[in-house]
C-alpha positions as CSV (number, residue, x, y, z in Angstrom):
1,X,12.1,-25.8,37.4
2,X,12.2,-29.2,38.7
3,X,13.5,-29.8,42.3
4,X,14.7,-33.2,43.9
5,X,13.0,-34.0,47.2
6,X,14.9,-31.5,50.3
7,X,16.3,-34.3,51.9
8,X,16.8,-32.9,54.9
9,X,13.3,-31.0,55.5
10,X,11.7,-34.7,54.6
11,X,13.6,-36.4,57.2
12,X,12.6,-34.3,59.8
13,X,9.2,-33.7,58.8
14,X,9.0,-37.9,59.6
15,X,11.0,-37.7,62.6
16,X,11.8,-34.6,64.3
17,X,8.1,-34.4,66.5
18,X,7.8,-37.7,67.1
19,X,11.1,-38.3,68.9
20,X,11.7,-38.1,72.2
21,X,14.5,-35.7,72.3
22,X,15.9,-33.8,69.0
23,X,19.9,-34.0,69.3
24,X,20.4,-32.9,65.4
25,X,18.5,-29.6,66.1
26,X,20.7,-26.5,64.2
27,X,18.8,-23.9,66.2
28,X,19.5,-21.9,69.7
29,X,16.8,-22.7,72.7
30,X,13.1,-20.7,71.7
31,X,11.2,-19.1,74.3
32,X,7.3,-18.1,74.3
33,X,5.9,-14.9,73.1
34,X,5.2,-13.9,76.6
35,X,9.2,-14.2,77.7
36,X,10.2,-12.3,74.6
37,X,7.9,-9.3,75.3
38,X,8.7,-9.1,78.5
39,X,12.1,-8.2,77.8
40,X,11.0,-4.6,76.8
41,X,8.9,-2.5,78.9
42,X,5.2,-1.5,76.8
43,X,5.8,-4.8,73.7
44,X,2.8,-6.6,75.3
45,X,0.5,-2.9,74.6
46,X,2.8,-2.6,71.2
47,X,1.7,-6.2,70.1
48,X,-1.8,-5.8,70.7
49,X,-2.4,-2.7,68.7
50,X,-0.4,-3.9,65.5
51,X,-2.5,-3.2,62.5
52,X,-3.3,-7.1,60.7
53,X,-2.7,-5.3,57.3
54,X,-0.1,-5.8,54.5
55,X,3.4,-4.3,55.0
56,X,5.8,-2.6,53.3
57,X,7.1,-5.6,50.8
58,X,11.0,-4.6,51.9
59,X,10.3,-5.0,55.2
60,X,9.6,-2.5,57.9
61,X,11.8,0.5,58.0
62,X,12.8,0.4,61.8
63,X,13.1,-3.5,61.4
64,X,15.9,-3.0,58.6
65,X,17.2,0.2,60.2
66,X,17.8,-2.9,63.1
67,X,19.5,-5.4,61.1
68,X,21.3,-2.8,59.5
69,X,23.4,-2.3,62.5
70,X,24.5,-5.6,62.5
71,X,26.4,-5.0,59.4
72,X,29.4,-2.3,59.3
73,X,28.6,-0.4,55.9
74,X,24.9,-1.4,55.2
75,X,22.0,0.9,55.5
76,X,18.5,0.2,56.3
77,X,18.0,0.5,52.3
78,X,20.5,-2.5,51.8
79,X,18.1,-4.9,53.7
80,X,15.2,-7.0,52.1
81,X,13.3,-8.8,54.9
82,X,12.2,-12.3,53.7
83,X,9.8,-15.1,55.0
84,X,12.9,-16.9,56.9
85,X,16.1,-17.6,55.1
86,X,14.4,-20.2,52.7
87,X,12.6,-17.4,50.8
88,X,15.5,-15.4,50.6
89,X,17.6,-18.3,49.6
90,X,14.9,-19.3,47.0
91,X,14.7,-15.5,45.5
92,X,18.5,-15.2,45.0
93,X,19.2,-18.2,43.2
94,X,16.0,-17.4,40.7
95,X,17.6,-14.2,40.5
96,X,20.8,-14.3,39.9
97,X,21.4,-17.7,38.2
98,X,19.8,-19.4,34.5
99,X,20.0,-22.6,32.9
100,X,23.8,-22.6,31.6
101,X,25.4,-21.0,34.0
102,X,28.3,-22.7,36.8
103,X,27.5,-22.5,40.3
104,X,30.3,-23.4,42.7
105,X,28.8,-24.6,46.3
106,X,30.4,-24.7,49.7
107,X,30.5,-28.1,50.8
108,X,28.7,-30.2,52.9
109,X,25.8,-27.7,52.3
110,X,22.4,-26.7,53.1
111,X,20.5,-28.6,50.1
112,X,18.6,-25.4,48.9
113,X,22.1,-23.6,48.5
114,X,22.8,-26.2,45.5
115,X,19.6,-28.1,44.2
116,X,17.9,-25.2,43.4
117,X,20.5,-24.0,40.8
118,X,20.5,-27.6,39.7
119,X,16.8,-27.5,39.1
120,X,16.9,-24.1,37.2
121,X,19.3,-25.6,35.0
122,X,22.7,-24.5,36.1
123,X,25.8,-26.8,36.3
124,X,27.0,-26.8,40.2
125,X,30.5,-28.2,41.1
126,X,30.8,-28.8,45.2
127,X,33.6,-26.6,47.1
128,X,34.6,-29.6,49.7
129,X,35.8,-28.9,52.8
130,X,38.5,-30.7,53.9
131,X,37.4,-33.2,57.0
132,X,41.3,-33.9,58.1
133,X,42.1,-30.2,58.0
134,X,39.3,-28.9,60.1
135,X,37.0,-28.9,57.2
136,X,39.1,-25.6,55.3
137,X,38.6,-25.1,52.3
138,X,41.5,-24.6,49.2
139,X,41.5,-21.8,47.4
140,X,43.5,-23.1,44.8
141,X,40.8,-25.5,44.2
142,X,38.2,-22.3,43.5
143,X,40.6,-20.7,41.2
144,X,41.0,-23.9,39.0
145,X,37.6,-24.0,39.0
146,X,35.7,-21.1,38.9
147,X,35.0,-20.3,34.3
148,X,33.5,-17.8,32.1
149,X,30.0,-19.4,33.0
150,X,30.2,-19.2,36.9
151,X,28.0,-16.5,38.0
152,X,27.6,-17.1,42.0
153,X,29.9,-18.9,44.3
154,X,28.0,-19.9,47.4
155,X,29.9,-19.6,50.9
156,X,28.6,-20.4,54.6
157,X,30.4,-18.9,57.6
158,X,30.6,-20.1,60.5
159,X,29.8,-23.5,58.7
160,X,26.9,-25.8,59.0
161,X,27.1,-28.3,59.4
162,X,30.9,-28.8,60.5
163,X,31.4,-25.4,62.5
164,X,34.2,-24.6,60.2
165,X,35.3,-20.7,60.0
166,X,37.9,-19.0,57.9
167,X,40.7,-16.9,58.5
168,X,40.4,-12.9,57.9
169,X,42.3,-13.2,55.2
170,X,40.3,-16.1,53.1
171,X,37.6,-13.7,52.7
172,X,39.6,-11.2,51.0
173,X,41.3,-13.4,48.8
174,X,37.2,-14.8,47.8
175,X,36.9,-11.2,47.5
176,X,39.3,-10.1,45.3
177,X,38.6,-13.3,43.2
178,X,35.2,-12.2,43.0
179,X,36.0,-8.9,41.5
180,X,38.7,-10.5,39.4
181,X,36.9,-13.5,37.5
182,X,33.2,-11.2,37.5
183,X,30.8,-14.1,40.1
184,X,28.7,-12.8,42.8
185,X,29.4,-14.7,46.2
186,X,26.7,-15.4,47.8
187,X,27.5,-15.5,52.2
188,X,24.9,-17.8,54.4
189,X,25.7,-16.2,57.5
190,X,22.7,-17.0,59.5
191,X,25.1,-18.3,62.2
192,X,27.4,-15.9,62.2
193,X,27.2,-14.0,65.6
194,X,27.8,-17.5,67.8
195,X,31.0,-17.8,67.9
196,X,32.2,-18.8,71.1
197,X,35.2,-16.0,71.5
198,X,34.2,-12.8,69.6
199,X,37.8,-12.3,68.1
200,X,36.7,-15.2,65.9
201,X,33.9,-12.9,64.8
202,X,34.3,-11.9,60.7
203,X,33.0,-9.2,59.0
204,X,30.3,-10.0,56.8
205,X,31.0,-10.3,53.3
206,X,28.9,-8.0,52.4
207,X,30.4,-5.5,54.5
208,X,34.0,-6.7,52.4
209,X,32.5,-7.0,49.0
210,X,30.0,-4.5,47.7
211,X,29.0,-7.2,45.0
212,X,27.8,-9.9,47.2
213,X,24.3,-11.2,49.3
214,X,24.7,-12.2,52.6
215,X,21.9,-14.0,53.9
216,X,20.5,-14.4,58.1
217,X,17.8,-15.1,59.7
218,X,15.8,-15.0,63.4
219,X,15.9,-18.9,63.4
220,X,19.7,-19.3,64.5
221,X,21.3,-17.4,66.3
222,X,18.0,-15.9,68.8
223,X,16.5,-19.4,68.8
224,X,13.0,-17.9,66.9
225,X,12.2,-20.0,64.2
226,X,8.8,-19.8,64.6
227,X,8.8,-15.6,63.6
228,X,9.9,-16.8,59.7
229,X,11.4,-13.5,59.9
230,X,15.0,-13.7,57.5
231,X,16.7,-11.4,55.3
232,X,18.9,-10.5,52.4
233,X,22.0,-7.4,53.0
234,X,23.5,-6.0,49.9
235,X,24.9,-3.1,48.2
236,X,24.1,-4.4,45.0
237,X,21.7,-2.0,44.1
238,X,21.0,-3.4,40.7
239,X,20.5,-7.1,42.3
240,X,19.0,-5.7,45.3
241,X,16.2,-4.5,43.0
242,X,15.7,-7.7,41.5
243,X,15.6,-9.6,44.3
244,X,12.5,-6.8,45.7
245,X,10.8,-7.5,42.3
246,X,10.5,-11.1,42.6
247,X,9.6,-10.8,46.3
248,X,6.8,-9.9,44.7
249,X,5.5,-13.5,43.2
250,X,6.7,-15.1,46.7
251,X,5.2,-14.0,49.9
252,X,5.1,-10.0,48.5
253,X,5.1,-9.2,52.4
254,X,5.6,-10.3,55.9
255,X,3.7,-11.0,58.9
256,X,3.5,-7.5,61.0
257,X,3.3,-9.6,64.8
258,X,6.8,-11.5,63.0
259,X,8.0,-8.6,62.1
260,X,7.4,-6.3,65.6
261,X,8.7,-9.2,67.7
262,X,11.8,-9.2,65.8
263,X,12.6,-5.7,66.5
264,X,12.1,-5.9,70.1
265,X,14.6,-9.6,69.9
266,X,17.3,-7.5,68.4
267,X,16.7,-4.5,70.1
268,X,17.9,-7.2,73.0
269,X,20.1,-9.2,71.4
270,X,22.8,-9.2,73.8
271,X,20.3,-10.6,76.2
272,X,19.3,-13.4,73.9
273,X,23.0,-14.0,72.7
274,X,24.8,-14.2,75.8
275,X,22.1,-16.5,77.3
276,X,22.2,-18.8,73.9
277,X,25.8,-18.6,73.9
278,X,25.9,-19.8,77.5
279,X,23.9,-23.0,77.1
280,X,26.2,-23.8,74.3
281,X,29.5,-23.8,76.0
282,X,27.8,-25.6,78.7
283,X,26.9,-28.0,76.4
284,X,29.6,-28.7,75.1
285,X,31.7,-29.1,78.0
286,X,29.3,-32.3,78.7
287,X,29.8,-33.6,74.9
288,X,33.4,-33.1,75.5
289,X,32.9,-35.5,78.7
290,X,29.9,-37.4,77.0
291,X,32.7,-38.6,74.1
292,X,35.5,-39.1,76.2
293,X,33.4,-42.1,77.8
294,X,32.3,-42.8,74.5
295,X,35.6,-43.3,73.0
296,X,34.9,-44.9,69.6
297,X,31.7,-43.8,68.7
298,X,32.5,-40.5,67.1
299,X,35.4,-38.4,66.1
300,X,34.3,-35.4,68.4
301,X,35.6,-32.4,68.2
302,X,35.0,-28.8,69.7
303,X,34.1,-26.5,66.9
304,X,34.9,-22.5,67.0
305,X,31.4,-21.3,66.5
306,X,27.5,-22.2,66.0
307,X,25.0,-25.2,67.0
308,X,26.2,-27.8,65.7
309,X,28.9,-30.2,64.8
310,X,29.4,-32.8,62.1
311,X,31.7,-35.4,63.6
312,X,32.7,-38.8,62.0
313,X,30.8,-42.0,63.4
314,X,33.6,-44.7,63.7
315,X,31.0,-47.3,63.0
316,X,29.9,-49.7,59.9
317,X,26.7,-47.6,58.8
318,X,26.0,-43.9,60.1
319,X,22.6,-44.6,58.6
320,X,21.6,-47.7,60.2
321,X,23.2,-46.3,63.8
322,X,20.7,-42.8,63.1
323,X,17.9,-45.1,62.5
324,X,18.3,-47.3,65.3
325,X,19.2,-44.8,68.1
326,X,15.6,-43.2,67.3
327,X,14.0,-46.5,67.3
328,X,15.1,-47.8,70.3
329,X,16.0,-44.5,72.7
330,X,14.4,-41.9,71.1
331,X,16.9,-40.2,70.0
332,X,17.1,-38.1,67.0
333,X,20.3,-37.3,65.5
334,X,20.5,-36.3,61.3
335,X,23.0,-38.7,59.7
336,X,25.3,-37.4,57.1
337,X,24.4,-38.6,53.8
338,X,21.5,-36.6,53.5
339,X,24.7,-33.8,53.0
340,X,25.8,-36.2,50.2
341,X,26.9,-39.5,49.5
342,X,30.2,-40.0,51.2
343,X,29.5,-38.0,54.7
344,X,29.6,-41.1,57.1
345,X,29.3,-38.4,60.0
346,X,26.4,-37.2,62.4
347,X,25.1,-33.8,62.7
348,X,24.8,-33.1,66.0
349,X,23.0,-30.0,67.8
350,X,24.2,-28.8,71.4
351,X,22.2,-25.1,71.0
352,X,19.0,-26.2,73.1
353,X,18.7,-26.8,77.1
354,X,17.7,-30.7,76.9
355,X,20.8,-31.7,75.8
356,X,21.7,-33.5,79.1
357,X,18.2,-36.0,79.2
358,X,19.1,-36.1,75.4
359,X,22.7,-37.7,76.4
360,X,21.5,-39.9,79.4
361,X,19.1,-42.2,76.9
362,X,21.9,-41.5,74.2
363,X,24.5,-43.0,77.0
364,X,22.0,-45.9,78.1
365,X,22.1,-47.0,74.2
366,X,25.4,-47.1,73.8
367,X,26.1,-48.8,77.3
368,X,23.3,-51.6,76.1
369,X,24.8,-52.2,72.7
370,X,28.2,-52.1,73.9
């Protein structure tokens, strides 16, 4: 296999802790091991008598009994826990893809979700949203697409980077095409649970398509990166034991403190949501105000669901606006090209509290190079 350089993870291994304030983050606000315990009565005792041991390579059977509730028609033996959602994207791919097969990619994507099919050996052909409509995606445009050769179509709802989710009925027409043309679609869902009103809320494909992966993680959604605690759900039972079997020459098992303290975050997840969920909509009622006395800057607009938002920078060069705005305020945010050539957007993050000393030096740039 031979991978390209992750684009993304480079740039913020350079930049992301030596900035002053991270406004490209894609994750919720963290908290310290000591807040999360003391959300549930005994954790602290529970997390001092955990056994350092291996565990069970699947992942701990209350753990998936957990996640498996987060799913309509998934059992606790649909789940694979993985070492964050990298691992589990990483397995899939080696899985379910060789060199000569078609891979069809939601797009703007997550590097991983493409290069590593690339680097196996597979062909991949970019599913682009459209930036004029919202960022929605044609169907017609999968269907002329999709051949004998492609094996996995990859999808990401609610959308990163642009926000961008579906109707109800898009997923069962990816469904049916599914079973119609023979690929596996393979959901990143790790955002899925932020949307901003619940009737937005999908199913999960995997709860619509007994074929498919759908991928989440602890990093998104509870703000709990640092746990590395991700998963794969699937009633694929034939790829579901493949995916356990190479498990095996990745990280065979997971960290039992990761583990434990996952279980007591989704045993109160509503807890963690609805406080996540609140700093977002605060948030972005003051980039709603931020960009209306920014006019010009960006192309802002309110997305349905998530962290982040991938608005157009009106500018000459998003890259050389990026650059400088760390340089001079401190500012971090991730420019689009390192999506793909051609994005002349910003990712911008609105999940995490600091967001208004963020936009105060943000504001005192663009007032000085106005």
């Amino acid at each position: 296999m031979n991978l390209e350089p992750f684009r993304l993870e480079r740039f913020f291994a350079n930049q992301e802790f030596s900035a002053s304030y991270n406004l490209g983050a894609s994750d919720c606000e963290s908290m310290s091991i000591g807040e999360l315990i003391a959300l549930e009565e005994g954790s602290e005792q529970g997390l001092s008598n955990i056994w350092l041991g291996y565990t069970e390579t699947r992942g701990d059977r209350g753990l998936r009994s957990k996640i498996a509730q987060l799913y309509g028609k998934l059992l606790p033996e649909n789940i694979l826990v993985h070492a964050g959602a990298e691992e589990a994207i990483f397995n899939f791919i080696n899985v379910a893809v060789k060199p000569g097969d078609h891979v069809i990619v939601h797009s703007p994507y997550y590097q991983s979700l493409g290069t590593i099919a690339r680097g196996i050996g597979a062909k991949v052909t970019e599913w682009k949203g459209d930036a004029n409509r919202n960022w929605e995606l044609d169907m017609q445009f999968l269907r002329d697409k999709v051949t004998t050769r492609t094996t996995v179509v990859v999808v990401n709802f609610p959308h990163n980077p642009t926000g961008f989710l579906p109707s109800l009925d898009f997923l069962h027409e990816l469904s049916s095409l599914s079973d119609e043309r023979g690929f596996v679609i393979l959901s990143d869902e790790v955002y899925r649970g932020l949307e901003y009103d619940p009737a937005d809320r999908l199913p999960s494909v995997s709860d619509i398509n007994e074929r498919s992966v759908s991928i989440s993680v602890m990093s998104k959604i509870y703000g709990l990166a640092g746990l590395r605690i991700g998963w794969t759900a699937t009633r694929n039972r034939n790829l579901y034991e493949k995916l356990a079997e190479f498990k095996d020459y990745t990280s065979i098992c997971n960290s039992a403190p990761s583990e434990y303290l996952s279980g007591i975050a989704l045993r109160n997840a509503h807890t963690i949501v609805d406080r996540n969920l609140q700093i977002i909509r605060d948030n972005l009622d003051r980039l709603d105000d931020f960009f209306r006395s920014f006019d010009g800057v960006l192309d802002w607009y309110r997305p349905k669901a998530g962290t982040i938002a991938f608005p157009r920078y009106l500018g000459d060069s998003v890259e050389v606006f990026c650059d400088e705005l760390v340089r001079e305020a401190g500012v971090l945010l991730v420019p689009g090209t390192l999506y793909g050539a051609g994005y002349g957007c910003v990712r911008i993050g609105f999940g995490r509290r600091n967001l208004p000393e963020a936009l105060r030096e943000f504001g005192r740039y663009l007032t000085d190079h106005r």
